[in-house]
C-alpha positions in Angstrom: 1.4 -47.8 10.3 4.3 -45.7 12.2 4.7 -46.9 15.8 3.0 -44.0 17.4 -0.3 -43.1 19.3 -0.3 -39.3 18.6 -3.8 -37.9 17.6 -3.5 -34.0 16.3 -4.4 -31.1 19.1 -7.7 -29.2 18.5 -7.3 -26.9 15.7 -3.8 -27.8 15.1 -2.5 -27.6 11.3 -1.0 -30.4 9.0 2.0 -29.0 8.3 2.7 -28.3 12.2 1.0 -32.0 13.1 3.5 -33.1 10.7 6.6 -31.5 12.7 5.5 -32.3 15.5 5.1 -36.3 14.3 8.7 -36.4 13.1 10.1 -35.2 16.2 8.2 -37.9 18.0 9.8 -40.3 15.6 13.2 -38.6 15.5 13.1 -38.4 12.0 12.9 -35.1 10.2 9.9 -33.5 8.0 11.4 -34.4 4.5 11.8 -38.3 5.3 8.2 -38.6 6.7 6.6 -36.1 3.9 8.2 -39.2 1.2 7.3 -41.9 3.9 3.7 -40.1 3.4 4.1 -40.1 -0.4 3.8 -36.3 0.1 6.6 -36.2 -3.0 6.2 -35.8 -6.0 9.1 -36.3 -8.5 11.7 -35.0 -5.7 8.6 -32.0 -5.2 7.1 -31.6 -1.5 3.1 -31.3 -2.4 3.8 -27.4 -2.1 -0.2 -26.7 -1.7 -0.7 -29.6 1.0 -2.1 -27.6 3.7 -5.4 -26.8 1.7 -6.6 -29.9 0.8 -5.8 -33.4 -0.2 -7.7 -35.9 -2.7 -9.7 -38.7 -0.5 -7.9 -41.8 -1.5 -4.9 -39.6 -0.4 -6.6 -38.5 3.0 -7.3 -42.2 3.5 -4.3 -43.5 3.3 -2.0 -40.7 5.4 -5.0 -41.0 8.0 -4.2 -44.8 8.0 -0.7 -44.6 8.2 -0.8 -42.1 11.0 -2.9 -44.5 12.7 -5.8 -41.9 13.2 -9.4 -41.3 12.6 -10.3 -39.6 8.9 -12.1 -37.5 10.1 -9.2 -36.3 12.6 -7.0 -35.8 10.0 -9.5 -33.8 7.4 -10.1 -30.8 10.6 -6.4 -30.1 10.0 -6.8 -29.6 6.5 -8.2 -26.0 5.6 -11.0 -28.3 3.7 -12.5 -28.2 7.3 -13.6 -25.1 6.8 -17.1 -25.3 4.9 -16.7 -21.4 4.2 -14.0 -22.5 1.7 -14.4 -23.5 -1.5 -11.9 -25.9 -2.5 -13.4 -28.7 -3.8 -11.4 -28.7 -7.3 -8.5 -28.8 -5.7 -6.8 -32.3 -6.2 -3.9 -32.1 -3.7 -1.2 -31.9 -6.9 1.7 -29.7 -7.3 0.0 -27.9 -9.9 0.0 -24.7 -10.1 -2.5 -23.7 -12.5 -5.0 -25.4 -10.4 -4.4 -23.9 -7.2 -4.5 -20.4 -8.7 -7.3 -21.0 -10.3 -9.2 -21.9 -7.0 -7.5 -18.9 -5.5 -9.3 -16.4 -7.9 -12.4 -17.4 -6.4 -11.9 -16.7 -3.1 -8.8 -15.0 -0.9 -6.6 -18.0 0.0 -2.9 -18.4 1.0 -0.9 -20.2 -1.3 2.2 -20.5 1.0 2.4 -19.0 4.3 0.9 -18.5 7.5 0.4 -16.1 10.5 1.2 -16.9 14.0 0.4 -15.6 17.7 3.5 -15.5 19.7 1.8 -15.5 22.9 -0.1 -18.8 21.7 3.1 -20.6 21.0 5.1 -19.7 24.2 2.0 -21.3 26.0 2.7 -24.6 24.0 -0.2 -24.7 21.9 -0.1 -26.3 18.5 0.2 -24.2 15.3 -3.5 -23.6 14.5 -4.8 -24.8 11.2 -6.8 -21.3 10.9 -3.4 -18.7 10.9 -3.6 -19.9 7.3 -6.9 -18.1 6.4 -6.0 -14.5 5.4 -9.4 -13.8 7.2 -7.5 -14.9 10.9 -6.0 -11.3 11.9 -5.9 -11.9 15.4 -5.8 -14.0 18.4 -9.1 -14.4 20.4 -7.0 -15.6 23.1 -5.0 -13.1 24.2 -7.0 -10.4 22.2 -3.6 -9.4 20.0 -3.3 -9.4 16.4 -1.3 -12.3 14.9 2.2 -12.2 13.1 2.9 -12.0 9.7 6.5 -12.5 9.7 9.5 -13.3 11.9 10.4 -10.3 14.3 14.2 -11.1 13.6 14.6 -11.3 9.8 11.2 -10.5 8.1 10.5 -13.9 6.6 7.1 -15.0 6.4 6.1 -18.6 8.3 6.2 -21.3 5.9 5.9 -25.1 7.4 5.3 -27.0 4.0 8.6 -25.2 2.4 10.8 -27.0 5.2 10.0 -30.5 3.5 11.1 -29.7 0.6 14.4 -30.2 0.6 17.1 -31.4 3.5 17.8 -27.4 3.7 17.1 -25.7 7.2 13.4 -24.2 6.9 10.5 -23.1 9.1 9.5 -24.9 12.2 6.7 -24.4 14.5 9.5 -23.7 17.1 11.8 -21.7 14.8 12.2 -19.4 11.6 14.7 -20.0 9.2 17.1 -17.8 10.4 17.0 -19.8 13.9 15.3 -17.4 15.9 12.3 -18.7 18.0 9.0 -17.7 17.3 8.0 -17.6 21.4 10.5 -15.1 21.2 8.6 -12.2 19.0 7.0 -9.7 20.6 2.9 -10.1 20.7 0.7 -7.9 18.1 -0.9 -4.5 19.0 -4.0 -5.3 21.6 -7.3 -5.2 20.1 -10.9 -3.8 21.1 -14.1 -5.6 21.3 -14.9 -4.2 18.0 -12.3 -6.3 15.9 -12.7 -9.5 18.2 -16.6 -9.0 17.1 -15.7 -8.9 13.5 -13.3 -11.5 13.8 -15.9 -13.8 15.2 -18.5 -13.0 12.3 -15.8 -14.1 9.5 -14.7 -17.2 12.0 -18.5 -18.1 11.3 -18.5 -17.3 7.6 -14.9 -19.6 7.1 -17.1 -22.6 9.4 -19.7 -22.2 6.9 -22.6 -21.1 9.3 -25.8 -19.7 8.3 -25.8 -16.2 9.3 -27.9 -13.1 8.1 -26.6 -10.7 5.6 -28.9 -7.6 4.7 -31.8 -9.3 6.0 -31.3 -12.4 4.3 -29.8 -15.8 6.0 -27.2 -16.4 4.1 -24.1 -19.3 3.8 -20.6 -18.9 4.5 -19.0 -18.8 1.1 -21.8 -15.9 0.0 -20.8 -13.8 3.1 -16.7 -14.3 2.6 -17.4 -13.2 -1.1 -18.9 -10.2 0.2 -16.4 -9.2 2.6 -13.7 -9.8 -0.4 -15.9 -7.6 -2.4 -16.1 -5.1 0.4 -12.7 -5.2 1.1 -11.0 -5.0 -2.3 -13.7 -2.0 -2.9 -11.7 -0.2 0.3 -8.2 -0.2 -1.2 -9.8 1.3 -4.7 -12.4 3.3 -3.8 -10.3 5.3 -0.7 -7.3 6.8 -0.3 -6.3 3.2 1.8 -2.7 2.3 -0.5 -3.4 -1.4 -2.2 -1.5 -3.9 -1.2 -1.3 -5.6 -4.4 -2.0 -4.7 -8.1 -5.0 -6.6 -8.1 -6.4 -6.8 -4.4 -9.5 -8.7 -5.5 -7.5 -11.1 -6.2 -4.4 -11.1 -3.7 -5.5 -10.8 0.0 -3.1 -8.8 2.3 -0.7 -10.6 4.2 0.2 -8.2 6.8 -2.5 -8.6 9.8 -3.0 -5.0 10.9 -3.9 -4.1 6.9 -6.3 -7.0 7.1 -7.3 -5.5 10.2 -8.2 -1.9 8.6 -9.9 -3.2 5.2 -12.3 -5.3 7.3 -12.9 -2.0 9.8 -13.1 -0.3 6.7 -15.6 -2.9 4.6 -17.6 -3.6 8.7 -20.5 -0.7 8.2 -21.0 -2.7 4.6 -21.1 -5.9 5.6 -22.9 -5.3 9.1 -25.8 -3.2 7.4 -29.0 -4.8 8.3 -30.8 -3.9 5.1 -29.2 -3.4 1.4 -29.9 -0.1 1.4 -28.0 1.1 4.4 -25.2 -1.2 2.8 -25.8 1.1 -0.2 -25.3 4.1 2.1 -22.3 3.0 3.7 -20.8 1.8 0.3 -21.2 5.7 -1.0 -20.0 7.1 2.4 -16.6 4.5 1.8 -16.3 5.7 -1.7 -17.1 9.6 -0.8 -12.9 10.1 0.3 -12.3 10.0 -4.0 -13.9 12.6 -5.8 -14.9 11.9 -9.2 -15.4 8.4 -8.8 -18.1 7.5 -11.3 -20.2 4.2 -12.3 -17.8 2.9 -14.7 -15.0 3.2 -12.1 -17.7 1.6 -9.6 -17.4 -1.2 -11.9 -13.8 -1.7 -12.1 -13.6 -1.7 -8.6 -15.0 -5.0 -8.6 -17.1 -6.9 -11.2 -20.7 -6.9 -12.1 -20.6 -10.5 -10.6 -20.4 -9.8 -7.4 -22.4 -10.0 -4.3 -22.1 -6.5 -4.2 -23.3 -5.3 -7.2 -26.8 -5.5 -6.2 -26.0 -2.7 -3.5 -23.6 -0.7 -6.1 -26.3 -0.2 -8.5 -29.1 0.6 -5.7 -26.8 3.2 -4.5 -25.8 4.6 -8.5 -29.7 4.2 -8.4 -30.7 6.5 -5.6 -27.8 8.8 -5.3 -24.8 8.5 -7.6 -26.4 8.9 -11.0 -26.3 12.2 -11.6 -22.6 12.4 -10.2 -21.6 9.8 -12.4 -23.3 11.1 -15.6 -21.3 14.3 -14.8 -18.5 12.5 -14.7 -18.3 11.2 -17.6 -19.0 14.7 -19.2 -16.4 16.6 -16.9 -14.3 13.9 -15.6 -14.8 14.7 -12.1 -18.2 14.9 -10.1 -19.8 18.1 -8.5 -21.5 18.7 -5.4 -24.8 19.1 -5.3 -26.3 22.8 -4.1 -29.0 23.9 -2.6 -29.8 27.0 -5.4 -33.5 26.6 -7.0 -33.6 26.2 -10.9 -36.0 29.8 -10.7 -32.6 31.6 -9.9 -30.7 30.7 -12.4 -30.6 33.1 -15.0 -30.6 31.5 -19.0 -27.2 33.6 -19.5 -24.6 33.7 -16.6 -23.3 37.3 -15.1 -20.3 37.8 -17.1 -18.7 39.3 -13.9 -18.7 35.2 -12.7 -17.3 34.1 -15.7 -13.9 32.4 -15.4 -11.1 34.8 -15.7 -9.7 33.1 -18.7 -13.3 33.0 -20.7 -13.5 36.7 -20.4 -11.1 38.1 -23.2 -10.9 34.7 -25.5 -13.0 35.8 -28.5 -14.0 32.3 -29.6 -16.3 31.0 -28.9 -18.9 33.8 -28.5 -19.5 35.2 -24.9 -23.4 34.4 -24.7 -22.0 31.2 -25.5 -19.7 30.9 -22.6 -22.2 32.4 -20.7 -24.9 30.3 -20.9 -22.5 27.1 -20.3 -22.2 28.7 -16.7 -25.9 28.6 -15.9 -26.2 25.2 -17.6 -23.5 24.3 -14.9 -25.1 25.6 -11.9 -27.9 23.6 -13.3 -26.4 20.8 -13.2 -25.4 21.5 -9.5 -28.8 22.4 -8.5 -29.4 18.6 -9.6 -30.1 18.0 -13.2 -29.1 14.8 -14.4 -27.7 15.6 -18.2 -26.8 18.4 -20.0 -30.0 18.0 -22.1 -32.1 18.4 -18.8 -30.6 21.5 -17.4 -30.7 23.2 -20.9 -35.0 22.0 -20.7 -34.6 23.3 -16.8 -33.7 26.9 -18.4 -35.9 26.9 -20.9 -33.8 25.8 -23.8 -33.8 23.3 -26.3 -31.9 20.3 -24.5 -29.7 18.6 -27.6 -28.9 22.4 -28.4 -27.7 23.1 -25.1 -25.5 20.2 -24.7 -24.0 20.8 -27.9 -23.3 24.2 -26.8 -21.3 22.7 -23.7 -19.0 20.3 -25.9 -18.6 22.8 -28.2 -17.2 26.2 -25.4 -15.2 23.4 -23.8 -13.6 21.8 -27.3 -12.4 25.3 -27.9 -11.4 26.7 -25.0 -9.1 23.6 -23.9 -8.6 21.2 -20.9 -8.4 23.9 -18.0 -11.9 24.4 -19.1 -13.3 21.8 -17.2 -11.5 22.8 -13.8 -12.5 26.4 -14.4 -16.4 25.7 -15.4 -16.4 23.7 -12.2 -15.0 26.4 -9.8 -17.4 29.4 -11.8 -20.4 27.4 -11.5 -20.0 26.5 -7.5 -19.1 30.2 -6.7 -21.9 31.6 -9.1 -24.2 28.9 -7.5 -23.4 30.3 -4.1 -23.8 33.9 -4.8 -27.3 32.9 -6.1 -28.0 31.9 -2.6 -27.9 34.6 -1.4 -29.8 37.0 -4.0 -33.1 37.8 -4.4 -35.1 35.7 -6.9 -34.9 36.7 -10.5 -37.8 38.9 -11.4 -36.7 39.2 -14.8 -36.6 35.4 -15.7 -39.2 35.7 -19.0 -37.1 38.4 -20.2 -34.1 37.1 -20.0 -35.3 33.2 -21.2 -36.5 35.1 -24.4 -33.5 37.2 -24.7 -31.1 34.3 -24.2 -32.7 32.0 -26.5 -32.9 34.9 -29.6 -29.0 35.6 -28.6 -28.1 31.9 -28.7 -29.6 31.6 -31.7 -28.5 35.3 -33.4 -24.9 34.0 -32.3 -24.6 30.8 -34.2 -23.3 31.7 -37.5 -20.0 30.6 -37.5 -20.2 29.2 -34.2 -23.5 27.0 -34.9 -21.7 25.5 -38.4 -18.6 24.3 -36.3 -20.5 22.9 -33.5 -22.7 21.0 -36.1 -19.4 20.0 -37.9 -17.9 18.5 -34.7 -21.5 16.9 -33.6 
């Protein structure tokens, strides 16, 4: 047992208990992490901070002449939110990355709050949860990095070696972390926020869409949520894969949990499923396989991503896949749209191009306001205006196979301006004229056409 009486501060981390422990000994970190058997082959435990095996916890606990149970609350295994029970306190990689695609840990590195520090409180066992973004304190966000140089905080990395490292007093570079300036002040609305995920990472019961729910279900859905706002908005990622990297910068954690709050706050599943479409309405286009790259069928929010594909993103993403970007809906009734288009709203292009036909091309447009007006397929517009519906989506594939990519674009632009002239005229009197007349034309016009478009079908 080492000749001291020093139990760790409330809160306080093992790395910085650590520190403080060899100062009080006048030793420095890398002696004590061996004395500790915190080596490994000539290795400091690099992943010690987030948990250690129990004959292991027993014995430092011993050593350090404390309680277990005081030394496990500096350990991020405190925190019930966490899953980390695999983890067997080795310098393996593979395992700790392993445990980290579950869930949003650090594997190195911390946050801090300057102000905290420079009142003499311990380095806090929770600035390395990527879910801490500010201090309740002093109402600040925390630090990422040293004001002076950039590096992030790193405690374990000093025990490494003999080389100078990270203190809880110092960065590498020497300058003192009471020094940096505090973060940007935050409202009650991020402190709120901040104290829902303090209760998800403690592991407390807490409702989520009506349901009580546990810790580790509610931080899966806020990493859900939050990955979902760096793909599915123009927010930049802040890593290749962000469901699988969390961000280390605190005011970007701060915006992806503003962003993924009306989610995660929703007091049914299907306001969540509003607010999921409202944070995926800033990219056009995006459709339900995108949906499902944004995060996987597994997750906790893929019961709200298919009520809202369900309800209200069906029909946008079945266009989708048909014109690679979605259309807004209109307001224009299916009795004013005429079987065969006005050729005056054509598209300027499809006016002179002799193939295909120009019933053909005309007929596409209506089948495109159509669609606006809120039919879900091809097939169903073409039964909406009285046509045969396979026929009428083969028609579609075939006018835009042969008049190119800028087909798409340009069907899209015709189809929204035709759908708004029809707005604003009179209902169309001669509809059983022109149904009979567009089917015979459609049908008078497919010589050629018809065996091409069957040969491509």
């Amino acid at each position: 047992m080492l000749p001291l009486d020093a139990t760790p501060a409330h809160g306080e981390a093992f790395a910085g208990y650590l520190h403080r422990i060899a100062a009080l000994i006048e030793t420095d970190p890398h002696s004590l992490y061996a004395h500790l058997r915190l080596r490994s082959a000539g290795r400091t435990v690099r992943y010690v901070h987030l948990a250690l095996p129990d004959w292991h916890v027993r014995d430092v606990s011993r050593e350090l002449g404390i309680e277990r149970e005081q030394l496990e609350a500096t350990l991020l295994r405190h925190f019930a939110g966490l899953d980390l029970g695999a983890l067997t306190g080795t310098h393996a990689d593979v395992a700790h990355r392993t445990v980290q695609r579950g869930q949003w840990l650090f594997l190195s590195g911390t946050r801090y709050c300057a102000p905290c520090l420079d009142e003499g409180r311990p380095w806090l066992n929770a600035w390395q949860l990527p879910w801490a973004f500010m201090c309740a304190s002093h109402h600040v966000l925390l630090s990422g990095a040293c004001s002076h140089c950039g590096r992030r905080p790193d405690l374990v990395a000093r025990a490494s070696s003999r080389s100078q490292g990270c203190t809880p007093e110092r960065c590498a570079c020497g300058h003192s972390w009471r020094d940096s300036p505090p973060g940007p002040a935050v409202g009650d609305g991020l402190t709120d926020l901040q104290r829902q995920l303090d209760g998800a990472t403690e592991g407390r019961p807490e409702p989520l869409w009506g349901s009580v729910t546990g810790g580790r279900e509610r931080l899966a859905a806020w990493r859900a949520a939050g990955a979902a706002s760096a793909r599915g908005t123009g927010m930049r990622p802040w890593a290749r894969r962000p469901f699988l990297v969390p961000p280390t910068d605190p005011a970007t954690m701060a915006e992806v949990v503003t962003r993924a709050a009306p989610i995660l706050t929703a007091e049914s599943m299907s306001t969540a499923a509003d607010a999921l479409g409202a944070l995926f309405a800033e990219r056009s286009g995006l459709g339900e396989a995108a949906i499902w790259n944004v995060f996987p069928r597994s997750s906790p929010l893929a019961p709200v991503a298919r009520m809202w594909l369900r309800r209200s993103g069906r029909v946008h993403s079945r266009l989708a896949r048909s014109q690679d970007q979605a259309l807004p809906l209109v307001a224009v009734p299916m009795d004013r749209i005429p079987t065969l288009a006005d050729p005056r709203w054509l598209p300027p292009r499809w006016r002179d191009v002799a193939v295909p036909d120009v019933t053909f091309r005309r007929v596409v447009v209506s089948l495109a306001v159509a669609r606006l007006a809120g039919a879900g397929t091809w097939h169903t517009a073409g039964r909406a205006l009285g046509l045969d519906g396979d026929y009428a989506a083969r028609t579609v594939r075939h006018v835009l196979y042969r008049l190119g990519d800028p087909a798409r674009s340009e069907l899209t632009s015709a189809a929204q301006a035709y759908a708004a002239a029809l707005n604003g005229a009179s209902p169309v009197a001669t509809r059983p004229h022109d149904l009979v007349r567009g089917v015979a034309a459609l049908r008078a016009c497919a010589h050629i056409e018809d065996r091409g478009l069957a040969a491509r079908d």
